[in-house]
N, CA, C and O atoms as a MOPAC input file, in Angstrom:
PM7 MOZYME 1SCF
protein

 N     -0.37100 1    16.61200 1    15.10400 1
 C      0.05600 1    15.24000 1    14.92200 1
 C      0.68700 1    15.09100 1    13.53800 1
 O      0.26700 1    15.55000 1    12.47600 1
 N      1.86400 1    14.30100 1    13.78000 1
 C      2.53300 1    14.66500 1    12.41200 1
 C      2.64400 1    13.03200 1    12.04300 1
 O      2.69300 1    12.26800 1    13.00700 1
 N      2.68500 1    12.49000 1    10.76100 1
 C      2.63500 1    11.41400 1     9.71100 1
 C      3.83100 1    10.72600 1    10.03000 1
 O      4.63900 1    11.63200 1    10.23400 1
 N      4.35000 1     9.74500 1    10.17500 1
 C      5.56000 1     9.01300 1    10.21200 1
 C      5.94800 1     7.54700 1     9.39800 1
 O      5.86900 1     6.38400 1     9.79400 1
 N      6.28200 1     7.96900 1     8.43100 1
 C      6.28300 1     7.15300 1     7.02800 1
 C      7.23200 1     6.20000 1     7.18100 1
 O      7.09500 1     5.33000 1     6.32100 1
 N      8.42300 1     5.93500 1     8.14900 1
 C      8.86200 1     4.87800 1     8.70500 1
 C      8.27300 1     3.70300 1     9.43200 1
 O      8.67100 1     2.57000 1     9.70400 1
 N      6.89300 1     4.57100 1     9.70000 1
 C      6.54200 1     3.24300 1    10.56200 1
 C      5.35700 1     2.89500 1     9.36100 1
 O      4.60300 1     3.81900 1     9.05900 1
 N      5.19800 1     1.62700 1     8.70600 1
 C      4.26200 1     1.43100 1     7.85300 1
 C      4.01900 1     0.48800 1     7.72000 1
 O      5.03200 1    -0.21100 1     7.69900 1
 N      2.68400 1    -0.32600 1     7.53200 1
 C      2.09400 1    -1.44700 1     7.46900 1
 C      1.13100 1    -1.27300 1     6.24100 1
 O      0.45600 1    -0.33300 1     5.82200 1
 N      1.37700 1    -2.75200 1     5.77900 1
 C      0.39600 1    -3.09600 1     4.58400 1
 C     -0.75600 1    -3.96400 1     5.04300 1
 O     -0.61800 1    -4.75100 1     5.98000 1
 N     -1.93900 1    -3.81500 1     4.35400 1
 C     -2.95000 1    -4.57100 1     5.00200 1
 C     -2.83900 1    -6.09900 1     3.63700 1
 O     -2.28700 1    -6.12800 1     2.53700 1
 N     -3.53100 1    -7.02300 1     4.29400 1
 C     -3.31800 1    -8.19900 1     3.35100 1
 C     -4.22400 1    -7.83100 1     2.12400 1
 O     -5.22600 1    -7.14000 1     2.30500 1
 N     -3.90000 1    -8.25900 1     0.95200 1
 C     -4.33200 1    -8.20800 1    -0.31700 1
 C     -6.20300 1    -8.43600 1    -0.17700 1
 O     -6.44000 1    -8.99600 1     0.89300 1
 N     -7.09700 1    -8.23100 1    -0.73100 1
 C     -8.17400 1    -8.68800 1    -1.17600 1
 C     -7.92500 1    -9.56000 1    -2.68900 1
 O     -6.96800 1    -9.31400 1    -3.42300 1
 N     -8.54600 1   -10.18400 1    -2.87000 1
 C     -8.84400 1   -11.14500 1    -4.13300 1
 C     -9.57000 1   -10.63100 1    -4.92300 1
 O     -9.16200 1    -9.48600 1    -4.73100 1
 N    -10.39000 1   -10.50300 1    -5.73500 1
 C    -12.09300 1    -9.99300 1    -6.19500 1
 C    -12.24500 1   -11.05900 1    -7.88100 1
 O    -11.49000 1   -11.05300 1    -8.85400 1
 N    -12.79700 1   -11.40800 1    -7.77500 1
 C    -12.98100 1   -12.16000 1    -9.50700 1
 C    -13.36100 1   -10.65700 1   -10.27500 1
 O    -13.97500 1    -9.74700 1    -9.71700 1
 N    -13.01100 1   -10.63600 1   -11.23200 1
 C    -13.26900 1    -9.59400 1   -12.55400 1
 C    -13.75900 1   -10.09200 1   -14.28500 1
 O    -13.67700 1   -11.22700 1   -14.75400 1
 N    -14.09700 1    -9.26000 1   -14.74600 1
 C    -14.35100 1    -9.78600 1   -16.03600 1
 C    -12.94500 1   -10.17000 1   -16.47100 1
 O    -11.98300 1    -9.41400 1   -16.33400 1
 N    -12.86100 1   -11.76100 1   -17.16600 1
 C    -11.34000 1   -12.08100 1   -17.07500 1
 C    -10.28300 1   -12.03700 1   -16.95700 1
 O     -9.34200 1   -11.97600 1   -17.74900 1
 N    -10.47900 1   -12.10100 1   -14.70100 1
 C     -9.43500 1   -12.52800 1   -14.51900 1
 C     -9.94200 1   -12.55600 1   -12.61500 1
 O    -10.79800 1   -13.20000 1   -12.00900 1
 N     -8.91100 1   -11.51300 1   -12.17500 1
 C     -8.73000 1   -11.58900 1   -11.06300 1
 C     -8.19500 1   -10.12500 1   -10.46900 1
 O     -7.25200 1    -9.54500 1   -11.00800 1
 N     -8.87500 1    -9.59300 1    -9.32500 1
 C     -7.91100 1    -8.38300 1    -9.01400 1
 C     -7.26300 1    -8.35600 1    -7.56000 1
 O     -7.86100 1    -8.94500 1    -6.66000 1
 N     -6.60000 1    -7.99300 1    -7.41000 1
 C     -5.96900 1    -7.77200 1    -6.16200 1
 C     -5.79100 1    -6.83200 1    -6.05700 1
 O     -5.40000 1    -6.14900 1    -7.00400 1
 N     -6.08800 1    -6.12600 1    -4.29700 1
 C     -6.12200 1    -4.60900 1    -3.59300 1
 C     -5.74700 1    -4.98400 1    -2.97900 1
 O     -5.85400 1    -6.14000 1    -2.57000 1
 N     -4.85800 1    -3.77000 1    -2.49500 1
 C     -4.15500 1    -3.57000 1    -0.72900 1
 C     -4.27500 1    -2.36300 1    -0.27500 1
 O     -5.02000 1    -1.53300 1    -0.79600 1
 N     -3.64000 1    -2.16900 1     0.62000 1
 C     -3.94400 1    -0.64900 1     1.39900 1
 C     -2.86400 1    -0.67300 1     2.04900 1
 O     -2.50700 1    -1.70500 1     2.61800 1
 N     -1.96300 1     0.73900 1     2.09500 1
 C     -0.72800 1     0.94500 1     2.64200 1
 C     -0.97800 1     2.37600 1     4.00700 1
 O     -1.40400 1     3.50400 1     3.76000 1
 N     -0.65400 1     1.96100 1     5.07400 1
 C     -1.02900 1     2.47000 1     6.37700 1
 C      0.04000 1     3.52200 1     6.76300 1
 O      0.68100 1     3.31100 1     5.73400 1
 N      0.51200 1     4.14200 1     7.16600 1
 C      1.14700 1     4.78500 1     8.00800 1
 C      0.59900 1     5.23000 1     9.15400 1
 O     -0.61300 1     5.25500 1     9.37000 1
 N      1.81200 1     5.74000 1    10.22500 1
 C      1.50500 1     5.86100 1    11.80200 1
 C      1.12200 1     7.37900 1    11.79800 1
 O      1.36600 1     7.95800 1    10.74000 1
 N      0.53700 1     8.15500 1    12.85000 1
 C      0.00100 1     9.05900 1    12.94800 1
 C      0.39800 1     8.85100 1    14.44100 1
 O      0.14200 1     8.02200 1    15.31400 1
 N      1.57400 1    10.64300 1    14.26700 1
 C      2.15800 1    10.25600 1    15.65200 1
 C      2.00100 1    11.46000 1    16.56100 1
 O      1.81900 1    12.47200 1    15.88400 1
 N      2.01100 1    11.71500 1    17.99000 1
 C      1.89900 1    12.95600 1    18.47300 1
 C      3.42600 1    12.93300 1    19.24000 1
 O      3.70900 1    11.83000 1    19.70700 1
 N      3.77300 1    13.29800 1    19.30400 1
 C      5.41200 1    13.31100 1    20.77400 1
 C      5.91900 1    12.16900 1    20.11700 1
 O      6.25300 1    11.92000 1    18.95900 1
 N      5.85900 1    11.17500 1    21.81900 1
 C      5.96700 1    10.35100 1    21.49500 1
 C      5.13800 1     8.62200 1    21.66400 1
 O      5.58900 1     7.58300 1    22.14600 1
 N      3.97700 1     8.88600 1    21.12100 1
 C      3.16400 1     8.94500 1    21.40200 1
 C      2.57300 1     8.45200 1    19.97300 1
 O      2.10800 1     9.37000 1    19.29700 1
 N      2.49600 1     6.78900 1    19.24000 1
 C      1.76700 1     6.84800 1    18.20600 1
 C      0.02000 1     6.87100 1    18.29600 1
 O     -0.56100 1     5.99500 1    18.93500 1
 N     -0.65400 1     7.85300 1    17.65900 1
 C     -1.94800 1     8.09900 1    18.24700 1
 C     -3.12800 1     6.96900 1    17.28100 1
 O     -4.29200 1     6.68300 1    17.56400 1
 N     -2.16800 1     6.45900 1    15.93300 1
 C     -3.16900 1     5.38700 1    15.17900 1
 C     -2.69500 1     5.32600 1    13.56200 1
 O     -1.98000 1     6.14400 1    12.98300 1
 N     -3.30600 1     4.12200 1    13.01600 1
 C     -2.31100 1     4.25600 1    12.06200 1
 C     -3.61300 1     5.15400 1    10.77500 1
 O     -4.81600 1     5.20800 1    11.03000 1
 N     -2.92100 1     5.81700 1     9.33600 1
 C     -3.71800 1     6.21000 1     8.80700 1
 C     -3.58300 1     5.93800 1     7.35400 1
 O     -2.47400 1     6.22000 1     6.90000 1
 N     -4.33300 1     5.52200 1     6.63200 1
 C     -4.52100 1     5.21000 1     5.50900 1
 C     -4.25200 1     6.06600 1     4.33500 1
 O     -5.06400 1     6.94700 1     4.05300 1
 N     -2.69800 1     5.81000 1     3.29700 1
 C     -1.73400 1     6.50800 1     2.69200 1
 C     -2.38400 1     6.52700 1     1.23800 1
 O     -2.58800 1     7.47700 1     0.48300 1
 N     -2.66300 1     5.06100 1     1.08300 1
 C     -2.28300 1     4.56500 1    -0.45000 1
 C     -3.14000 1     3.33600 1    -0.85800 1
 O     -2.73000 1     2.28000 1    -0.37700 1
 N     -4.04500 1     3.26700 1    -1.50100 1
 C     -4.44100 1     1.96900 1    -2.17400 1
 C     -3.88000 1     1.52100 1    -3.63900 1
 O     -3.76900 1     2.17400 1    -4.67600 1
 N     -3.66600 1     0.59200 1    -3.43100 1
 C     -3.30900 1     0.11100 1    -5.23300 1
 C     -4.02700 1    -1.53800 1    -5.51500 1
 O     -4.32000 1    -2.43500 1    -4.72400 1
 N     -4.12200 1    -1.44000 1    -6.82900 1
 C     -4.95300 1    -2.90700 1    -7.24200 1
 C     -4.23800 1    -3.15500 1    -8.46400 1
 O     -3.61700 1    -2.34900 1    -9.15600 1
 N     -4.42300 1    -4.43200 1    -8.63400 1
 C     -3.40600 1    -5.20400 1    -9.73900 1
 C     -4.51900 1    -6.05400 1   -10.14700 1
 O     -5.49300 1    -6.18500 1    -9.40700 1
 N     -4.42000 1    -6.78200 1   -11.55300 1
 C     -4.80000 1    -7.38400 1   -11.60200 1
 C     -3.98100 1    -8.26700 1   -12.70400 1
 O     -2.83000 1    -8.03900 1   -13.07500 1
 N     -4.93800 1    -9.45900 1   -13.20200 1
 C     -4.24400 1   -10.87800 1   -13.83100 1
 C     -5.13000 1   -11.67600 1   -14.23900 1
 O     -6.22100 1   -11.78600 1   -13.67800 1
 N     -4.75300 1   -12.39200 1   -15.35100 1
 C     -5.53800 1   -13.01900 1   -15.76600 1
 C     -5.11900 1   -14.83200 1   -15.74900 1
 O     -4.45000 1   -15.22000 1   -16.70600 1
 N     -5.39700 1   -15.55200 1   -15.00500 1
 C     -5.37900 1   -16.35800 1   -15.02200 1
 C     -5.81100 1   -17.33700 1   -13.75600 1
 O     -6.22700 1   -16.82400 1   -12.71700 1
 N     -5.67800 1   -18.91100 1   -13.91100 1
 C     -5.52600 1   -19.45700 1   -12.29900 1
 C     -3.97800 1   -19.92900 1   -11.51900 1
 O     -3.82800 1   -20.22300 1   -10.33300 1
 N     -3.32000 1   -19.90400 1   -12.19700 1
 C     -2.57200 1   -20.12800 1   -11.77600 1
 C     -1.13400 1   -19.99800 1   -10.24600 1
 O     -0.63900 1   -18.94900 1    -9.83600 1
 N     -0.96000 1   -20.79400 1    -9.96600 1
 C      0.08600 1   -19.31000 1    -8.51700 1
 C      1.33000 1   -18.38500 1    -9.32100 1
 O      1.92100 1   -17.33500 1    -9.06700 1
 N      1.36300 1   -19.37000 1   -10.39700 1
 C      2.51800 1   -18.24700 1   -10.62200 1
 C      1.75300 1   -16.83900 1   -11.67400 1
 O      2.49100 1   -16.12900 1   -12.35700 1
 N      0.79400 1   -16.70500 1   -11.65400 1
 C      0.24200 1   -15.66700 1   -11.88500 1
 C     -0.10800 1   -14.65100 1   -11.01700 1
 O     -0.11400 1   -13.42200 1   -11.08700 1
 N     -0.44100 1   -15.60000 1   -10.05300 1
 C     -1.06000 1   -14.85800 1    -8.45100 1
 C      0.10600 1   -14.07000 1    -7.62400 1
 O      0.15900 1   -12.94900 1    -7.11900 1
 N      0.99400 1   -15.13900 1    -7.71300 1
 C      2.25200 1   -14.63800 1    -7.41700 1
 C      2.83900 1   -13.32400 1    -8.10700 1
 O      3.41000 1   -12.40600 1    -7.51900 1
 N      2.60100 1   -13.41500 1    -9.37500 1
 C      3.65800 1   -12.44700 1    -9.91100 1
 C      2.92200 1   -10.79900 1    -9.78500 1
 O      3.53900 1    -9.74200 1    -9.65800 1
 N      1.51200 1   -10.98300 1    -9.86100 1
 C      0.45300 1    -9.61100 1    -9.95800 1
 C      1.27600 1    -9.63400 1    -8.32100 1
 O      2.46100 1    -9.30200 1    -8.28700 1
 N      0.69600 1    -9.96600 1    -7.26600 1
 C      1.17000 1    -9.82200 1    -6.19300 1
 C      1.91700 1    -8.86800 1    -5.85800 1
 O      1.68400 1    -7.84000 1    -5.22300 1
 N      3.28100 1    -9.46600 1    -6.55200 1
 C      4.38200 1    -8.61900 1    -6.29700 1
 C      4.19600 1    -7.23300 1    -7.04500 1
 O      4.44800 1    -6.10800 1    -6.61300 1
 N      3.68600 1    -7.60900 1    -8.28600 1
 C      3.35900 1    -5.75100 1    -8.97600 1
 C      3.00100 1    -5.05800 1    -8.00200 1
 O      3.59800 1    -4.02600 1    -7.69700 1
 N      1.81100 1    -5.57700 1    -7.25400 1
 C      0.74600 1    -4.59200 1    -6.23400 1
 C      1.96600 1    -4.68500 1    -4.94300 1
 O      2.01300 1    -3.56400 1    -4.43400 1
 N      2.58300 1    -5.27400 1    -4.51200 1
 C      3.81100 1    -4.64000 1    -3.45500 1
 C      4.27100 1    -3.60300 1    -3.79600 1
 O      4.29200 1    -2.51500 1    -3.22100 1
 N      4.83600 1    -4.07300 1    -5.21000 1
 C      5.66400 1    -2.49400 1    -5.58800 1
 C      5.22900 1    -1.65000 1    -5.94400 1
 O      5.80900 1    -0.60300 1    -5.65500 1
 N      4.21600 1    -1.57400 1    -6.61000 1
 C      3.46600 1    -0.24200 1    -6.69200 1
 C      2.82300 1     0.35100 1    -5.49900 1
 O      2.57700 1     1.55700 1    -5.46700 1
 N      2.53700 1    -0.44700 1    -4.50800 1
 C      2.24200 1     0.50200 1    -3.10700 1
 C      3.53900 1     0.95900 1    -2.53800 1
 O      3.49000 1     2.07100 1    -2.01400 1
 N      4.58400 1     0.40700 1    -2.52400 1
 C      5.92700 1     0.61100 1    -2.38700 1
 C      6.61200 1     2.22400 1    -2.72500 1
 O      7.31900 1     2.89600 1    -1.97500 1
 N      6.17600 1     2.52300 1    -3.97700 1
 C      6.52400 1     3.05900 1    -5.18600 1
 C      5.75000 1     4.47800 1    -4.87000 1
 O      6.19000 1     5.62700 1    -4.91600 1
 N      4.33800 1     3.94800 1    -4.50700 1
 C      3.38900 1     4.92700 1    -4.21800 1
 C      3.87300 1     6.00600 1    -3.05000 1
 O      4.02800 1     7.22700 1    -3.01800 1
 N      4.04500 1     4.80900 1    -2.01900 1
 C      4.14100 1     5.42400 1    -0.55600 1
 C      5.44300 1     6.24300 1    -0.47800 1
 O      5.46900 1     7.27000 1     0.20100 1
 N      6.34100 1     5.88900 1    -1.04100 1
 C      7.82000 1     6.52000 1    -1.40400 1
 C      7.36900 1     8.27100 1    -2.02200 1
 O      7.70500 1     9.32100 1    -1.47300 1
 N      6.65000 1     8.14600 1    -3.11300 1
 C      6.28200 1     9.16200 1    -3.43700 1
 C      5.78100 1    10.27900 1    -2.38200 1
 O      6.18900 1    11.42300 1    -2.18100 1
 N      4.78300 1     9.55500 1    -1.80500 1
 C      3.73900 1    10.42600 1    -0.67300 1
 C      5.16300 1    10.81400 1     0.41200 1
 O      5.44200 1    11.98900 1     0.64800 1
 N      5.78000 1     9.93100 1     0.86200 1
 C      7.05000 1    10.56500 1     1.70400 1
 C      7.70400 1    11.48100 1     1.18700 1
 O      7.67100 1    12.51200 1     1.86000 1
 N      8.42100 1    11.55500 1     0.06000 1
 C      8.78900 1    12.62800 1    -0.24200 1
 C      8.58900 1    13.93500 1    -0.55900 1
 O      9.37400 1    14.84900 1    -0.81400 1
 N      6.81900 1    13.83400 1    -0.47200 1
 C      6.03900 1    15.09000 1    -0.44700 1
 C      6.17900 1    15.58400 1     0.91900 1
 O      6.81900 1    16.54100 1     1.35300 1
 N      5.41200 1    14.69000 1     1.52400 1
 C      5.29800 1    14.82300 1     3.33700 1
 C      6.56600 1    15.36900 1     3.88500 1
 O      6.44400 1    16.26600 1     4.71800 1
 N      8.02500 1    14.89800 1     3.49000 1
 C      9.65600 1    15.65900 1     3.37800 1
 C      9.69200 1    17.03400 1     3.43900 1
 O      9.99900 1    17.93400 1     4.22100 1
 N      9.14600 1    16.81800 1     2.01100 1
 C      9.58500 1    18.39000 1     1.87500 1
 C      8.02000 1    19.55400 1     2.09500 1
 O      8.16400 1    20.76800 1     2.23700 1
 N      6.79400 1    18.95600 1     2.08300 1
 C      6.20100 1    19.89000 1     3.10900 1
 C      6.61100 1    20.61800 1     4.70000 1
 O      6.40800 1    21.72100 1     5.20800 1
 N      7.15600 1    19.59800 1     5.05400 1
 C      7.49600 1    19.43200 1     6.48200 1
 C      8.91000 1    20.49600 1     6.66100 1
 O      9.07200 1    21.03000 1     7.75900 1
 N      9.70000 1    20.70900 1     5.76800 1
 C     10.35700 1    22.09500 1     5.68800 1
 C     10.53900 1    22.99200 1     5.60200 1
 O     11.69500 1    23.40100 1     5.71400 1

């Protein structure tokens, strides 16, 4: 069964309070495929951000860090998975 890094889903953020502030986790999924035939998805990449404040435009902006750094992450792991796969 081979990894298929096109097909990918993010799971929704967690929240967590921290010593001042706030953190946010996600988890970045990929498919796990046989033929053709996806057999389930499998867990690539976690990343956590965090921030200090209450605000949305704080919430907002860590947010987007933790997109792109799972983004950033998973890009990486593909291009391993690439060129293993040759």
């Amino acid at each position: 069964m081979a990894l298929d890094f096109s097909l990918l889903k993010v799971s929704d953020e967690t929240c967590r309070a921290i010593p001042g502030g706030h953190a946010l986790t996600a988890t970045a999924y990929v498919a796990r495929v046989s033929g053709d035939r996806l057999e389930h998805y499998v867990a690539v990449a976690e990343a956590t951000e965090s921030y200090v404040g209450w605000g949305t435009e704080d919430y907002q902006a860590a947010h987007l860090r933790l997109r792109r750094r799972l983004r950033d992450r998973v890009r990486e792991l593909a291009t391993v998975h690439d060129r293993e796969a040759d």
